[in-house]
N, C-alpha and C positions, 0 to 999 in steps of 0.2 A: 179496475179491470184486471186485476193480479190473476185472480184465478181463468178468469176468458182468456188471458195469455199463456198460462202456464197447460191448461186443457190445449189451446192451438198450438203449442208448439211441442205436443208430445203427439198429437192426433198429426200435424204434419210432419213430422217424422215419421211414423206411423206410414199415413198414405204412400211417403216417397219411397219409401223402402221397399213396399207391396206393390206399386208401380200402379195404383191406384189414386182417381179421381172423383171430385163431388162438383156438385151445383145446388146451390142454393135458394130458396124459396121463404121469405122470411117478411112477417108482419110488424107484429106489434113490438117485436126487437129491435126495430127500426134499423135494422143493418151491423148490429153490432155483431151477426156472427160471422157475418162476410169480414168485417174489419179487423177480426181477431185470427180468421185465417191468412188473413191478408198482411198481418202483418209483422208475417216471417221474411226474412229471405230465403228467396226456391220455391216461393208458393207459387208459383207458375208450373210448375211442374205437376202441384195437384190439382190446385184452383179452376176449376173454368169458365165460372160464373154465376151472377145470381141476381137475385132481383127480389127489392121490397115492394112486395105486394098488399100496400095497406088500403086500399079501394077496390071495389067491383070493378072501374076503371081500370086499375093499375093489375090486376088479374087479366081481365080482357085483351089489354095493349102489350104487358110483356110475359106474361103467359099463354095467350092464345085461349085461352080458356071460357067460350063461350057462356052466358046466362043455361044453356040449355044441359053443362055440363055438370054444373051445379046446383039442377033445381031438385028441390029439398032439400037441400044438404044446409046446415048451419056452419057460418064460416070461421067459428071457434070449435070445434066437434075435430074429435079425431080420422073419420073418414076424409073430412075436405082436406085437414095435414096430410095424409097422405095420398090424397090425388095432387096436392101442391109439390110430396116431394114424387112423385112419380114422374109426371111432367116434368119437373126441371132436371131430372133425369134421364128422360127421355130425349127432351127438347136438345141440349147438352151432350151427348153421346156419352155421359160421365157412369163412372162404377156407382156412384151411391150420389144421391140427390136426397138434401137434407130440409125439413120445414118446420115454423113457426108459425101458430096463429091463435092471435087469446085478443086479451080486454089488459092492457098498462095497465090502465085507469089514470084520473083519482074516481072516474069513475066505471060502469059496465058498461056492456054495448051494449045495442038494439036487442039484442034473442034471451036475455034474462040473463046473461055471464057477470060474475062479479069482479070489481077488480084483482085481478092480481089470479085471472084463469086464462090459459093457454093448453093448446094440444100442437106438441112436437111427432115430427114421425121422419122416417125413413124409408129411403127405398131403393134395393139393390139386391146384390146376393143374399142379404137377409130385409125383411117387412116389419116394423114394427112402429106401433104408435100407441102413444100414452098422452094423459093428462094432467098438467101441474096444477096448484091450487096455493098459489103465496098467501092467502089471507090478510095483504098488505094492499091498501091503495097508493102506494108511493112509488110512482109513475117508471121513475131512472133507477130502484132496484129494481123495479118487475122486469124491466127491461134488461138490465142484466142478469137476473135468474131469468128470465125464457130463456136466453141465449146460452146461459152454463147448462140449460137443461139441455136446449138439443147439443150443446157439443158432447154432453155425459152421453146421451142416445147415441150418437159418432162411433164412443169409447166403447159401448158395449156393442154395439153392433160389429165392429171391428175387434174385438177382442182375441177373436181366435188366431 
């Protein structure tokens, strides 16, 4: 986890300094980008929350996030990452609301994603969302490349 610490604790300097906050939204990382923010001292200061959303359930009950909100939408697809981090943006009163959601694996999900695809996004003063593509089924890397991806999306979104 060397690099998910050394990205969280330049991004949470970063936030505390800019007096800026996120919330988090995160799937198939299984929490690891909460855990890496979380595991500065002072992250209270930026942290406000988050929630792994790895079920339609777990979307519905702590996202609020109705079936009706995401009909058509693929829940790997970069549009749904960024209704996930809008929402936990919103939901949160936070400056930037950050999301993950793809396929670990060893293998793909139901919509034809293969392992080792995720769509990170952002949402705040700046919008932006992209797609990874590991070409690895090895469950606990993918999982921590989804996680380095969004905190990289963090870094560049916050850049200026």
């Amino acid at each position: 986890m060397d690099e998910l610490d050394t990205l969280a604790a330049e991004l949470g300097e970063r936030l505390k300094a800019r007096g800026e906050t996120i919330a988090i939204a995160e799937s198939s990382s299984g929490g690891l980008i909460s855990a890496a923010l979380l595991s500065l001292a002072g992250a209270s200061k930026y942290y406000l929350g988050g929630a792994v959303v790895y079920t339609g359930k777990a979307r519905m009950v702590l996202m609020d996030l109705p079936r009706e909100a995401v009909a058509g939408m693929r829940s790997a697809s970069e549009p749904y990452a960024l209704l996930l981090a809008q929402t936990a943006r919103e939901r949160f009163g936070a400056t930037w609301g950050l999301s993950e959601t793809g396929a670990a694996g060893p293998t793909g999900n139901g919509y034809g994603d293969a392992p080792g695809h995720t769509c990170v996004a952002i949402s705040g003063p700046v919008e932006m969302a992209f797609t990874v593509e590991t070409a690895s089924d090895d469950r606990a890397a993918n999982m921590r490349a989804f996680a380095a991806a969004a905190l990289r999306l963090l870094e560049r979104a916050t850049a200026e």
